[in-house]
C-alpha positions as CSV (number, residue, x, y, z in Angstrom):
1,X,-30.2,101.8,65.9
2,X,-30.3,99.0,63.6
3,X,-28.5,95.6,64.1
4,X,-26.6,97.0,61.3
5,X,-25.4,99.9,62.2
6,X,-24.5,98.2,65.5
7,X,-22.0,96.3,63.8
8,X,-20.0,98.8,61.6
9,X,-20.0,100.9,65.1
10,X,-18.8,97.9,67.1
11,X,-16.0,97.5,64.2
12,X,-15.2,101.0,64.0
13,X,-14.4,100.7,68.2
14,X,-13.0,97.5,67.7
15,X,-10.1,99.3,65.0
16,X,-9.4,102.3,67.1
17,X,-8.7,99.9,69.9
18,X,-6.3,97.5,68.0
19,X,-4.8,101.1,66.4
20,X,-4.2,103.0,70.3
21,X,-2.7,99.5,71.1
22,X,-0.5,99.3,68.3
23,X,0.4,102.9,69.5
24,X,1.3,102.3,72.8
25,X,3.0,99.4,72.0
26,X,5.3,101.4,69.4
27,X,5.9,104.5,72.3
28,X,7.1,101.8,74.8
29,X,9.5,100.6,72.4
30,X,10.4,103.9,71.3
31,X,11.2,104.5,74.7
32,X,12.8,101.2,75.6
33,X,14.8,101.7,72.9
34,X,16.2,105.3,73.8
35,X,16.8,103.7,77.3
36,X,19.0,100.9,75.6
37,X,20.5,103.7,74.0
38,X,21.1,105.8,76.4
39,X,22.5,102.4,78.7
40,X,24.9,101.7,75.9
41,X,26.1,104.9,75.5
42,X,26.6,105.2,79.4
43,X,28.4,101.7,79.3
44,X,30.4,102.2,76.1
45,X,31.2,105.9,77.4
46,X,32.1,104.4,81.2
47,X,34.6,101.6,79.1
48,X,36.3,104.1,76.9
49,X,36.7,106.2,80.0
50,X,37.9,103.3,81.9
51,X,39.8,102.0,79.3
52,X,41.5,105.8,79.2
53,X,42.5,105.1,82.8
54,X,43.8,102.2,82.5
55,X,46.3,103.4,79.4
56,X,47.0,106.4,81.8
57,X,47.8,104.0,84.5
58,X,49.7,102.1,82.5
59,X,51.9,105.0,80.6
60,X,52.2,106.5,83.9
61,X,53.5,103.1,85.0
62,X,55.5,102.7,82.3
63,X,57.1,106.4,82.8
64,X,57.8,105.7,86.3
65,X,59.8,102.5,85.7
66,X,61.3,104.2,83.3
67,X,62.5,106.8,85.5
68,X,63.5,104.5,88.2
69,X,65.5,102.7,84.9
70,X,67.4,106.5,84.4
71,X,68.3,107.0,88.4
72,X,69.7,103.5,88.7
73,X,71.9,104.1,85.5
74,X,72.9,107.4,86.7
75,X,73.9,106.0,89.9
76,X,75.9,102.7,88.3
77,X,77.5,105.5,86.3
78,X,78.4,107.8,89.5
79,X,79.7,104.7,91.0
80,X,82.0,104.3,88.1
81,X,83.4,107.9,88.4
82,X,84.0,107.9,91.9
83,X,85.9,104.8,91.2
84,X,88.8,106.6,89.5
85,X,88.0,110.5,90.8
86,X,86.7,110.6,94.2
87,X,86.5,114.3,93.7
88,X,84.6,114.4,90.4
89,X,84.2,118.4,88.9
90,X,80.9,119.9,88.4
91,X,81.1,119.3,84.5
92,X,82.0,115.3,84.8
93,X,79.0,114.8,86.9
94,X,76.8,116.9,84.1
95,X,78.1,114.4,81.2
96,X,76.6,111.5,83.2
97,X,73.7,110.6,81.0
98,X,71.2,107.7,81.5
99,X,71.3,104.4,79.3
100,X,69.0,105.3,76.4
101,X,65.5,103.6,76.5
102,X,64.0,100.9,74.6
103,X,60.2,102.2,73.7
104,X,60.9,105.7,71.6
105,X,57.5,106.2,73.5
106,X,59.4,107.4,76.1
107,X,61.8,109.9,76.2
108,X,63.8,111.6,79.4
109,X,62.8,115.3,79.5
110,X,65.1,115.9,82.7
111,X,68.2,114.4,84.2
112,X,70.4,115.3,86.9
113,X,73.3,113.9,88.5
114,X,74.4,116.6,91.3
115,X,76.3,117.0,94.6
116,X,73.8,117.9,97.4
117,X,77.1,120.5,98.7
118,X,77.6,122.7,95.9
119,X,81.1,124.7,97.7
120,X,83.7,122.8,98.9
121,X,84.6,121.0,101.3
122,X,81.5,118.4,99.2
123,X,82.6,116.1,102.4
124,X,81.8,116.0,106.2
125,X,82.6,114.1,108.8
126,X,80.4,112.1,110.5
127,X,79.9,108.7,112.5
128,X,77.7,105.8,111.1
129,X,74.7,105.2,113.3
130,X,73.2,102.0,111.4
131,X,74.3,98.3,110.0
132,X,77.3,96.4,110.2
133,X,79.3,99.3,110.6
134,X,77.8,101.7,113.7
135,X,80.1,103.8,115.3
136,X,82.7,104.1,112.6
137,X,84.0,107.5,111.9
138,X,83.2,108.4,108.2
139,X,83.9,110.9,105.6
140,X,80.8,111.7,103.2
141,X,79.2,113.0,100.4
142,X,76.3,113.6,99.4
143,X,75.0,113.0,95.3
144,X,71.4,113.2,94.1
145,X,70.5,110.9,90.7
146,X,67.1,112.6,89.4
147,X,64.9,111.5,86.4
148,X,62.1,112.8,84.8
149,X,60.3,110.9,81.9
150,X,57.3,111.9,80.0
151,X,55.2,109.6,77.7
152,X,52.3,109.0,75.7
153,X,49.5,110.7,76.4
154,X,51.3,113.5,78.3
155,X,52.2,110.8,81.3
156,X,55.3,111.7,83.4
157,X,56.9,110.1,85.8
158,X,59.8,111.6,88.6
159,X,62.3,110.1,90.8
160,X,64.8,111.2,93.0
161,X,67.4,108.9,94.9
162,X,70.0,110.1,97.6
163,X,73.4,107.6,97.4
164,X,76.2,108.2,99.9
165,X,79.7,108.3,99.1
166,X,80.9,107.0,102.1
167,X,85.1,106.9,102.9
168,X,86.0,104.7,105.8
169,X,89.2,105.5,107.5
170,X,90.9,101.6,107.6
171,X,92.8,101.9,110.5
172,X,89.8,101.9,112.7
173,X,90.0,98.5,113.0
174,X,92.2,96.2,115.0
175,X,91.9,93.4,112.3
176,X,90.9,94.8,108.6
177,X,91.3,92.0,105.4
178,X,90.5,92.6,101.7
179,X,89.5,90.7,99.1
180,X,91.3,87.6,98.5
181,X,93.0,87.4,101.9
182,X,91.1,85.2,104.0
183,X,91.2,86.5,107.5
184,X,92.1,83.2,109.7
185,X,93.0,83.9,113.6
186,X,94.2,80.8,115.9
187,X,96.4,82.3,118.2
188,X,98.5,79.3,120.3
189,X,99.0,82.1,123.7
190,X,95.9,83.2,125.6
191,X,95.0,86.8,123.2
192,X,92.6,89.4,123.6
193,X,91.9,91.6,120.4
194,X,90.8,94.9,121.8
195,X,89.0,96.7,118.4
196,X,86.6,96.2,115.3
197,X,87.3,92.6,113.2
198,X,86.2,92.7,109.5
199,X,86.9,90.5,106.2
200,X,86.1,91.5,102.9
201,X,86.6,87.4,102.3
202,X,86.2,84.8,104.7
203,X,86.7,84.5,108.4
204,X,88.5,81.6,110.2
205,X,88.6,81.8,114.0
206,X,90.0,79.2,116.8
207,X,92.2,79.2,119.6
208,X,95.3,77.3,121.3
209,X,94.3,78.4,125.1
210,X,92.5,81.6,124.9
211,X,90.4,83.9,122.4
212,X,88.7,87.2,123.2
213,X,87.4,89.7,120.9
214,X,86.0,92.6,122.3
215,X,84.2,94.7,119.7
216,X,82.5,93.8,116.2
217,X,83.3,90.8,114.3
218,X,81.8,91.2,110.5
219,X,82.8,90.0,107.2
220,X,81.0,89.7,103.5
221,X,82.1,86.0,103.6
222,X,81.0,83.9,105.8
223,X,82.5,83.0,109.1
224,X,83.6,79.3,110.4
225,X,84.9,77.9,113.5
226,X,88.6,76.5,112.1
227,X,91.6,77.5,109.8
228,X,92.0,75.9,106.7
229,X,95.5,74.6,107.5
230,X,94.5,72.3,110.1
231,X,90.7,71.8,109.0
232,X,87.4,71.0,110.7
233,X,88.5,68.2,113.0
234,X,90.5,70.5,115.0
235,X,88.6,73.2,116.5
236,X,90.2,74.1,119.1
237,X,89.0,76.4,122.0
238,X,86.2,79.0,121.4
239,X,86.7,82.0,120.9
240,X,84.8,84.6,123.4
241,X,83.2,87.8,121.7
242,X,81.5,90.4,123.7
243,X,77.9,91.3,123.1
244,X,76.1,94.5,122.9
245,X,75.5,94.6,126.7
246,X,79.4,94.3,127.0
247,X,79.2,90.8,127.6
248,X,81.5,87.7,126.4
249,X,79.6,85.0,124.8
250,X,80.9,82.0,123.6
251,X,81.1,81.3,120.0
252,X,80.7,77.6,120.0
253,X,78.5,77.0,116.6
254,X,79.3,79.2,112.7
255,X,77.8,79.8,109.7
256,X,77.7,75.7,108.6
257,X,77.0,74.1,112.0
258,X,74.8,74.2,115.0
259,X,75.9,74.1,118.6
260,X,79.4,72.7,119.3
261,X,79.3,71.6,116.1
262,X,76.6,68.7,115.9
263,X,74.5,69.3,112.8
264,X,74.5,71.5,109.9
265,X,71.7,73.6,110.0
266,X,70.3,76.4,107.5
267,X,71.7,79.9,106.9
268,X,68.7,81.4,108.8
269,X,69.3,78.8,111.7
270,X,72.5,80.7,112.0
271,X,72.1,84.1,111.6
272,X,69.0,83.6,114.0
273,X,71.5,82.2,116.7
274,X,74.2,84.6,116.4
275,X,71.8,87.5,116.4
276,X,70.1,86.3,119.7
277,X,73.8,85.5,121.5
278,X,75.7,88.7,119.9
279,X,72.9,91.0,119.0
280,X,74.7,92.8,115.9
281,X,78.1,91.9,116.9
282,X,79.0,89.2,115.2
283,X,77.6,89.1,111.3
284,X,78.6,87.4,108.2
285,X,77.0,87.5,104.4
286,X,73.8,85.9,106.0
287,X,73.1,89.2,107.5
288,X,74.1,90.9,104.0
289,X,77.0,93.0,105.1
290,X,78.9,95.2,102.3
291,X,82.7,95.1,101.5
292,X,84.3,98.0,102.3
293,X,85.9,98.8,98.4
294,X,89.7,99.3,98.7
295,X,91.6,102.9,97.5
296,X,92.0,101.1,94.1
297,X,90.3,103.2,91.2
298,X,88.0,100.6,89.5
299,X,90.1,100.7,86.4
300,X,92.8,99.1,88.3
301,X,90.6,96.8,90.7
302,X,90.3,93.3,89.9
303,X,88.0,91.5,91.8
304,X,89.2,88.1,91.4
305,X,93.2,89.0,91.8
306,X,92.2,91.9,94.9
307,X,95.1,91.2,96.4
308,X,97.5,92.2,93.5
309,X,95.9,95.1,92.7
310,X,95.8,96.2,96.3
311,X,99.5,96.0,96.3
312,X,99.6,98.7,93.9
313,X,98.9,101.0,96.7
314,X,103.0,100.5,98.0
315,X,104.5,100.6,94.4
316,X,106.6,102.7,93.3
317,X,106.2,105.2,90.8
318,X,107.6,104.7,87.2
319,X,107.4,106.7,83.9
320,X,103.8,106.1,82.2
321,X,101.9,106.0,85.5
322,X,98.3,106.6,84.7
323,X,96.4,109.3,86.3
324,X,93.8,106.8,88.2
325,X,97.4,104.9,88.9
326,X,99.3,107.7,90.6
327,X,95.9,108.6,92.4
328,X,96.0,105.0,94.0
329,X,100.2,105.3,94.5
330,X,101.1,106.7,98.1
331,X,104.4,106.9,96.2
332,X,102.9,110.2,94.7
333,X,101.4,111.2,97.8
334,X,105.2,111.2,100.1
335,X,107.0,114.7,100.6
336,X,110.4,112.8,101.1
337,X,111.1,109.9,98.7
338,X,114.2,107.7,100.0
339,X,115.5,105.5,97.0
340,X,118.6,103.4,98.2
341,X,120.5,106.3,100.4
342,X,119.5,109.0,98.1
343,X,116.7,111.2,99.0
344,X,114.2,113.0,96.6
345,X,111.6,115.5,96.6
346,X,107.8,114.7,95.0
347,X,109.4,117.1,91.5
348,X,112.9,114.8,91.5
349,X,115.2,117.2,93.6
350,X,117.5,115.7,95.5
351,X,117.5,116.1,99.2
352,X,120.8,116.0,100.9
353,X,121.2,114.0,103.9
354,X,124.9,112.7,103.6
355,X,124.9,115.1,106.3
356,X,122.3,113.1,108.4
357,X,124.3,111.3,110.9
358,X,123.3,109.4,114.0
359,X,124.5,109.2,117.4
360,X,127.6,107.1,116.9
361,X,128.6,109.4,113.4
362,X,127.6,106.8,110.9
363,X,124.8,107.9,107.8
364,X,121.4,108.1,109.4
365,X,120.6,106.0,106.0
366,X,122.7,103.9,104.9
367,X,123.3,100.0,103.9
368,X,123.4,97.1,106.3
369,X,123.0,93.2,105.8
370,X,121.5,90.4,108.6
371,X,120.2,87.2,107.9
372,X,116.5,87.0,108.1
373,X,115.5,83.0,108.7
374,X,112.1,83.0,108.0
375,X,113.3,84.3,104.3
376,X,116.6,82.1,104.3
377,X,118.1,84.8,102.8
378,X,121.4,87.1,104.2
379,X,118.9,90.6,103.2
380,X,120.4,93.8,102.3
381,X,118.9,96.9,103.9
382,X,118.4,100.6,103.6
383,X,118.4,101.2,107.0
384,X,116.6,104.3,108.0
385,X,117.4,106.4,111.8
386,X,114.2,108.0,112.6
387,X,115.4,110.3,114.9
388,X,119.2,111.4,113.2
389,X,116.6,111.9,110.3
390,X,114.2,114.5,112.9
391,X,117.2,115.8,113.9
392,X,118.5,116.6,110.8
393,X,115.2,118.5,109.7
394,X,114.3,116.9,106.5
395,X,111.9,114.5,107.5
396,X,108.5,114.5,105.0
397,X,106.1,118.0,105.8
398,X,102.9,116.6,105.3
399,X,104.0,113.2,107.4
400,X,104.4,110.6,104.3
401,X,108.0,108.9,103.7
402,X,108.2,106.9,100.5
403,X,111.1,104.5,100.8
404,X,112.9,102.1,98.4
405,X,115.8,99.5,98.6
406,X,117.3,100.6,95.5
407,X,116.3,102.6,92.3
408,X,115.2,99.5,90.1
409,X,112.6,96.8,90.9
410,X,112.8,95.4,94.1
411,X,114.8,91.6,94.8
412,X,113.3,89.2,97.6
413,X,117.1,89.7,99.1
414,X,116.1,93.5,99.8
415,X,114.6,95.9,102.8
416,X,114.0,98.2,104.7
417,X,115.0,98.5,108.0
418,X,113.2,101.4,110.2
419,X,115.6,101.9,113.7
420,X,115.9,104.7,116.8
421,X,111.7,105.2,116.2
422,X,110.6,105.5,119.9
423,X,110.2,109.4,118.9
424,X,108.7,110.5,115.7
425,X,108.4,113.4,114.0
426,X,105.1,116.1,115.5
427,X,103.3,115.6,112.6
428,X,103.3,112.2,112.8
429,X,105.0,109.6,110.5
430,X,103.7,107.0,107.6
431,X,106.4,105.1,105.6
432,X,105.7,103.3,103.1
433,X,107.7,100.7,101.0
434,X,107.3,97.9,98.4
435,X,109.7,96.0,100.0
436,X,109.8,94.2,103.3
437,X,110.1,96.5,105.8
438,X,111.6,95.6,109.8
439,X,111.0,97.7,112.3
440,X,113.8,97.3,115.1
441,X,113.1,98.4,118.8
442,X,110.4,100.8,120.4
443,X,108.6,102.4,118.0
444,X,106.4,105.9,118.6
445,X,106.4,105.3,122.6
446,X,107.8,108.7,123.4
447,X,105.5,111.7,122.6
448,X,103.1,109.2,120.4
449,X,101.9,110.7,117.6
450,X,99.1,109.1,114.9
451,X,102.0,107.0,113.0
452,X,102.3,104.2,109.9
453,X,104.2,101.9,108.4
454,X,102.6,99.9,104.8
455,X,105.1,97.2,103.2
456,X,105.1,94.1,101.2
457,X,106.0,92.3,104.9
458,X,106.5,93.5,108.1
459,X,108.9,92.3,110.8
460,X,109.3,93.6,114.6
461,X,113.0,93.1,115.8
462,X,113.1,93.2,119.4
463,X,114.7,95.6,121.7
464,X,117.7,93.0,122.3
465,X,117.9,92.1,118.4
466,X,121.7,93.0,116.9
467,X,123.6,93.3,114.1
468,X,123.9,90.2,112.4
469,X,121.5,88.3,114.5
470,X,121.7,84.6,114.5
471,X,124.1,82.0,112.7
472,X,122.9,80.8,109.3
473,X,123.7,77.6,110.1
474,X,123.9,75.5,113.2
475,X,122.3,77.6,115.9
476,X,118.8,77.8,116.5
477,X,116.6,80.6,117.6
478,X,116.0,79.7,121.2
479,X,119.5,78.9,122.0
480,X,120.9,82.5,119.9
481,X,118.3,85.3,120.2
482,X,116.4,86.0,123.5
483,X,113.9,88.5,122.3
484,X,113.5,91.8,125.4
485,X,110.1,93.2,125.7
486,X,108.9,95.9,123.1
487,X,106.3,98.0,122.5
488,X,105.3,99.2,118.8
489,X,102.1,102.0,118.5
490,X,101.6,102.1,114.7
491,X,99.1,101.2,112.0
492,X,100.8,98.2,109.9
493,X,98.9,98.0,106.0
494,X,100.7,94.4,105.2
495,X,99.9,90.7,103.9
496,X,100.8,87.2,104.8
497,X,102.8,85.3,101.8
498,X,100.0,83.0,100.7
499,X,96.9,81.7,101.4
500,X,96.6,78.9,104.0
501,X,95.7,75.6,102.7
502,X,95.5,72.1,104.4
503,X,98.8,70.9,106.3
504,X,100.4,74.5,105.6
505,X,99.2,77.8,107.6
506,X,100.4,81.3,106.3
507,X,100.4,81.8,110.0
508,X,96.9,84.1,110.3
509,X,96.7,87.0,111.8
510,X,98.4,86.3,115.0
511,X,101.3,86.0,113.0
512,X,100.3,88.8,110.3
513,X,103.2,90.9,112.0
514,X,106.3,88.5,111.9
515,X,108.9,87.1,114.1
516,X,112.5,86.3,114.3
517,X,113.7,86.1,117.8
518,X,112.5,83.8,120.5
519,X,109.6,85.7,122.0
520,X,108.5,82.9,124.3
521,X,107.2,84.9,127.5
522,X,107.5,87.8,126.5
523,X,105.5,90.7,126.4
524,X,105.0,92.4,122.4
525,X,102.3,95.3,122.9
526,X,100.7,96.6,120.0
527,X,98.7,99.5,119.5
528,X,97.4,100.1,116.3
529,X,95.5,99.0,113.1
530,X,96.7,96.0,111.1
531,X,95.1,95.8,107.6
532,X,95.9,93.0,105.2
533,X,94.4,93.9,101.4
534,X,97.5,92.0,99.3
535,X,100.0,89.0,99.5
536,X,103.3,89.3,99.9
537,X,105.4,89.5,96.4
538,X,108.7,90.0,97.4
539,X,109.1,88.5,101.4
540,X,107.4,84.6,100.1
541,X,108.4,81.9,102.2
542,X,105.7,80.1,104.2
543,X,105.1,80.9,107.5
544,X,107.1,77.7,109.4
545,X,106.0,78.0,113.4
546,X,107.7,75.7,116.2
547,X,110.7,73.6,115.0
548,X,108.5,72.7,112.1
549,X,110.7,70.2,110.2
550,X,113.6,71.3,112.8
551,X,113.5,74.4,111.4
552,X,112.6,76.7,114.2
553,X,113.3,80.4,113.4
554,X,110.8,81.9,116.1
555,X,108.8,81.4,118.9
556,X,105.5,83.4,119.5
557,X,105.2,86.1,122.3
558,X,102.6,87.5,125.0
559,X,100.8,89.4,122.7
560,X,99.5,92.5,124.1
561,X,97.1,93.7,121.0
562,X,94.8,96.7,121.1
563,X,93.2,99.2,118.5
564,X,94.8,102.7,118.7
565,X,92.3,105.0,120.1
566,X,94.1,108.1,118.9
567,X,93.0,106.6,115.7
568,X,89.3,108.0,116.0
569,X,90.4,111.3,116.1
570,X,93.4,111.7,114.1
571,X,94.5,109.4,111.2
572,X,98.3,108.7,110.2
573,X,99.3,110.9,107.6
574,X,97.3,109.3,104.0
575,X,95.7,106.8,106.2
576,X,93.9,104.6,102.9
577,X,90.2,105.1,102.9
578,X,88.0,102.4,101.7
579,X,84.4,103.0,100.2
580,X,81.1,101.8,100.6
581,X,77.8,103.4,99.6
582,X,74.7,104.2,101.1
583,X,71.6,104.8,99.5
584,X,69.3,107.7,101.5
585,X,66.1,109.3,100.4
586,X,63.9,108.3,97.7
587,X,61.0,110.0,96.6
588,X,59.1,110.1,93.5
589,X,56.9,113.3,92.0
């Protein structure tokens, strides 16, 4: 082969070379660009799938909070009409709608507000196991909120909640305060409170010689180791307040300072200390304990004047009464209505019982007048005799007695005066008055029955009290009125006549129940209930203890206190119920 042909053959090799080179080349990037495409496919169809999830996750999210947004309104709105009906019909619990929502992305597909006992009785007894409250006897019902929401994208969200409508017999307790009535207790006599404690406001507690509680002590205040008349630099004696193990422990610290009162020290500092001395016995707002909610229908409830509208509950009934307002009236409740010394059914018939006589042949009701010192005022009575009344046959049926000093609004030179009560009626007896209300003798000691008395102020007359009792001028109490041992076994629903402030006590609880004779030494036993939800309107002077300013109209007894057992099994007749709710089950799906 020539040197020429050598050289077009060693170009024509070189050519293809470059060419299958070129070739390669172009199939690898062919293929690394299929590759790239295929990645970015992969990674842009893994984004817009993750992206997907993450707007599910989201509109599900949204859906569910949503939801949750419907059962809470559903549940605010139950709350408000249980308020005025406690006993709501089927159809008022179906108008209940939830508060509309903001995003029109959203919409509520299903909503339910519904009793969990569709037949009456919708209530059942039972007994509180848990919180502040363990070991009350309690009448419930059971409601179930639900909400279902559906959103973009065909998200939904579901969510049930169980709330408890929870009524709480008062007179469970030996000591029960509303709203607005700080509960203060500084009793000068050694005292043992045998029963349940608990303040809707505040709690005070000190003592002149001797302080014993022996059950719970709770309030949604906060509890401190004085009374506001006399302040913090008198203390007194600590009180002693059994623990769970049944043990008294001494409560020598409160919810502002430490140990015998050194140091302030933190909210937690304190609930940590009383925890560990009183296990759950002894618990203020620190340990987040609810108010038990009056028998006021919310309309008619003011929070920041509680005690007023509590005091609706002893009213009497007058032309216009609102529906929620004779629900809250035990005026409207009474089988007997006693106006002056005329007698009524609940429709306006009159009763007879000019017939009604007592043992001597006077009116088993009739008018009498005695000078009351506390009130420095000569008071005219209706004076009631429980048992001419018995024996006469026209006491109430279903056990409630509505009684009124006279037919128009009630004077602070007016009562009632309750006498011959050491046997009441089988069915058992609760009267109830808007005006002050005495209580003269042995009361529901012979046969005792579950019994009541609710007025604007309530004073025990001794056995050895008589017509008349004292001079209005001149004489005091000690030298004019021995007071004879006496035994009363009744709930008492009253109030002091103010608030305690510095230099001026309204006499606390150890003088909720008042005085007029000299008691010194002797023995007043008390079993019962003695709940304080208003102040006195009508029966307002101070409380005035121990020659005060020389003007001594009473001297404190032996004050034998205890809760009424029979009271956990059988309430007085319309015992009040106060409310509190419990939230149960929630579950979502």
């Amino acid at each position: 082969m020539s040197s020429k042909e050598k050289g077009r053959a060693m170009k024509q090799f070189s050519g293809q070379g470059i060419r299958e080179q070129r070739g390669i080349v172009l199939v690898i990037a062919m293929l690394v660009m299929a590759i790239l495409s295929i990645l970015g496919l992969a990674f842009l169809m893994t984004a817009q799938t993750e992206d997907a999830i993450a707007t599910n996750y989201r509109n599900h999210t949204a859906a569910f909070y949503a939801a949750e947004a419907g059962v809470e309104s559903g549940i605010v709105s139950l709350r408000g009409l249980l308020g005025g009906n406690p006993i709501p019909t089927d159809a008022q619990l179906t108008a209940i709608v939830p508060a509309a929502l903001t995003d029109p992305g959203y919409t509520f597909n299903a909503f339910q507000v519904r009793r969990v006992r569709t037949v009456a009785p919708y209530s059942y007894q039972t007994t509180l196991t848990t919180g502040a409250y363990a070991g009350l006897m309690a009448w419930t019902t059971d409601y179930e909120v639900t909400a279902t929401v559906t959103g973009p994208r065909g998200s939904q969200a579901r969510v049930t909640q169980k709330i408890q409508h929870v009524g709480i017999p008062l007179f469970q307790f030996i000591g029960f305060y509303g709203r607005g009535v700080d509960l203060e207790l500084a009793p000068g006599p050694a005292m043992t409170l045998n029963g349940r404690v608990h303040a809707n406001s505040n709690l005070y507690l000190k003592a002149g010689t001797e302080l014993k509680i022996d059950s719970y002590v709770t309030t949604t205040g906060d509890i401190y180791r004085y009374v506001k008349g006399y302040g913090m630099g008198d203390r007194g004696v600590s009180p002693q307040i059994k623990d769970a193990m049944g043990n008294y422990q001494t409560l020598n610290f409160d919810h502002e300072y430490n140990y015998n009162f050194a140091n302030t020290w933190s909210e937690s500092d304190w609930k940590s200390a009383a925890l560990s001395a009183f296990g759950d016995r002894v618990q203020d707002s620190a340990m987040g304990v609810q108010e038990i909610l009056p028998p006021i229908p919310d309309a008619l409830y003011d929070p920041k004047n509680a005690d007023k509208s509590s005091h609706l509950m002893i009213e009497k009934g007058s032309a216009g009464d609102s529906q929620a307002l004779k629900d809250a009236k035990l005026y409207y409740k009474a089988d007997l209505i006693i106006e002056g010394t005329k007698a009524y059914d609940q429709a306006g018939n009159e009763v007879k019982i000019d017939h009604c006589e007592d043992s001597k042949g006077k009116k088993a009701v009739r008018k009498e007048k005695f000078y009351d010192a506390r009130e420095k005022n000569d008071m005219e009575v209706s004076q009631l005799d429980i048992a001419a009344l018995t024996a006469c046959g026209v006491m109430p049926k279903n056990g409630i007695l509505y009684v009124s000093a006279k037919e128009w609004k009630p004077k602070k030179d007016e009562g009632v005066r309750l006498v011959n009560g050491a046997e009441l009626p089988k069915q058992g007896l609760t009267v109830v008055s808007e005006n002050p209300v005495y209580i003269q003798g042995d009361y529901n000691t012979v046969n005792k029955v579950p019994a009541a008395v609710l007025g604007d102020a309530i004073t025990v007359l001794s056995n050895s009290w008589e017509k008349n009792g004292y001079d209005k001028k001149g004489k005091d109490v000690t030298s004019s009125r021995k007071a004879a041992a006496t035994t009363v076994n009744a709930a008492f629903a009253t109030g002091p006549s103010h608030e305690s402030v510095m230099d001026k006590s309204n006499g606390q609880m150890n003088n909720l129940i008042r005085f007029l004779e000299h008691w010194t030494d002797v023995d007043f036993t008390y079993n019962g209930s003695l709940v304080a939800l208003w102040h006195s309107q009508n029966a307002t002077e101070w409380f005035r203890c121990c020659g005060d300013g020389g003007d001594l109209y009473y001297t404190p007894p032996n004050r034998i206190w205890s809760y009424e057992t029979l009271f956990n099994t059988k309430q007085p007749p319309g015992a009040p119920m106060g409310i509190i709710y419990i939230r149960g089950q929630w579950s979502q799906g």
